[in-house]
C-alpha positions, 0 to 999 in steps of 0.5 A: 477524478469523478466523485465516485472515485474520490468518495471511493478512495476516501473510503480507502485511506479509511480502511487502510488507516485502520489496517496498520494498527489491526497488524499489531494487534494481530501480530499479538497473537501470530507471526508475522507469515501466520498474519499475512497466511490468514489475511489473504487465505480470507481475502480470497475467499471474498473475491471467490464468492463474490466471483461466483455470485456475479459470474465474474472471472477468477483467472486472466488469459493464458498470455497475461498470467506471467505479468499478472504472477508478477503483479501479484508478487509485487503487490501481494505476497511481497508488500504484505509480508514486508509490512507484516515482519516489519511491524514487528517492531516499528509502530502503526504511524510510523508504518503508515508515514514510510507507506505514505511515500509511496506516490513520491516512488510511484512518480519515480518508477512511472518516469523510469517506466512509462517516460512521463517525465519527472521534473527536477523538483520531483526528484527533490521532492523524492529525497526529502521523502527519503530523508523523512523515512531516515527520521521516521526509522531513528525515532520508531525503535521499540524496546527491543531495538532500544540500544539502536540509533536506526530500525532496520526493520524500517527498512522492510516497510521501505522495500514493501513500499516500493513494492506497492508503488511499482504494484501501482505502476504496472497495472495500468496497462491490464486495464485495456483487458480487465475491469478493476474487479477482476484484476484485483481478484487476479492478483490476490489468488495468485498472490496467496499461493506464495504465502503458502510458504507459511504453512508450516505451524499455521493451524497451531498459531491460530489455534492458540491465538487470542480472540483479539488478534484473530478478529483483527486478522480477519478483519484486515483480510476482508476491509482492507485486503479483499474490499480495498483492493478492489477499491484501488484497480478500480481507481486506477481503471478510472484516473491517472495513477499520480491523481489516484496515490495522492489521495493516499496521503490520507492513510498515515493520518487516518492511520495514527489517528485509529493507532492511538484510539485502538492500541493508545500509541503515540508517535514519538516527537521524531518520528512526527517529524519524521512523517511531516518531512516525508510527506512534504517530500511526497507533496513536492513531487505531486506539485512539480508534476502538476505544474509540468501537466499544466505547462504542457496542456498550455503549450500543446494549445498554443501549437493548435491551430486557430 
């Protein structure tokens, strides 16, 4: 990647790091629908006037609106009110750790989907990220889930992972008719109408929310909504799909780094294992198709002609 795109992204894990813990104090003041509601209700209004600004589009071409409703289903209202319900009660790092499995899904998903073949490692590597998300579940009940041995509200994260991986995956392809900027401002717009589900009940909880979780909703609607998702198609644009998700191994330690300054949460000791296990998992899938690159380049030049 170009130094452009990696301080980019570095400028990413950031912002997302620091949107796991914005949520729960958020969520202090507004349901999980309400958060995701506003966050994107903002969000949107920054691409909206950025678009205007510089004359950019708002909308794809009539015969790429079904695949992009789709990216933005995926990517947008599905991913974000996963997340938001299941941080109810699953903490910032925590989160953020079953997030990180997102590149490890991403290999899998552009195996299946594009051909790229995934080596026997991969997959290794794949179920120890699903074993760390095991851990990471078993160790981050909250009080209310206290008699619990498992978080299922774990398992919403998980959903929203894959959903941001297969996000990550289908993209690609609409980069050959739109800059990063324009699809990321597809994909929010029309990724919003469905929140619209929320509605009901919406101006009463922000009216009644604390200032708090106002701002932390707001802030996460302009950061790491509207700015990061522009960061990211335009990464995308620029860098093959594993090269750009591998830096996101950056956000869980960003995250339960901010999550402790911000809301002083803790990890428990299981839920860092947890995490450890997972990202190793997501680590050997990254290596294994690294190796499997390299062979491939050699191979395809020994066959050049000399």
């Amino acid at each position: 990647m170009s130094i452009r795109v990696t301080l980019s992204m570095l400028l990413l894990t950031i912002f997302w790091g620091s949107a796991f813990p914005a949520i729960k104090v958020a969520l202090t003041g507004m349901t999980p629908g309400h958060l995701t509601l506003i966050r994107f209700l903002v969000a949107s209004a920054c691409f909206i006037i950025y678009s205007r600004v510089a004359n950019t589009r708002l909308l794809p071409d009539k015969r790429d609106l079904p695949y992009v409703m789709l990216l933005a289903f995926l990517g947008i209202s599905f991913y974000h009110s996963a997340l938001n319900f299941g941080q109810q009660h699953v903490g910032a790092g925590a989160g953020s750790l079953i997030i990180a499995t997102a590149p490890a899904l991403s290999a899998a998903l552009a195996s299946w989907l594009l051909g790229e073949r995934l080596p026997v490692a991969a997959w290794c590597g794949l179920l120890l990220s699903l074993a760390g998300v095991a851990l990471i579940s078993s160790g981050s009940s909250d009080s209310s889930l206290a008699a619990q041995s498992f978080n299922p509200y774990a398992l919403l994260i998980l959903a929203a992972a894959f959903a941001t991986s297969l996000y990550a995956v289908l993209q690609k392809r609409m980069f050959t008719r739109y800059t990063g900027f324009e699809l990321a401002t597809f994909v929010t717009l029309i990724g919003t109408i469905p929140l619209l589900i929320f509605a009901p009940g919406f101006a009463a909880d922000l009216r009644d929310a604390n200032l708090s979780a106002l701002v932390a909703a707001i802030y996460t609607g302009i950061f790491p909504a509207a700015l990061c998702y522009a960061i990211f198609a335009y990464a995308l644009s620029q860098a093959p799909v594993v090269r750009v998700t591998t830096m996101l191994y950056l956000v869980p330690v960003n995250s339960t780094l901010f999550a402790w300054l911000l809301i002083a949460e803790v990890p428990a000791p299981l839920t860092l294992l947890g995490g450890v296990v997972a990202l190793a998992g997501v680590i050997v899938v990254q290596w294994s198709k690294w190796q499997a690159a390299k062979r491939g380049a050699r191979a395809s030049l020994q066959q050049s002609p000399q």
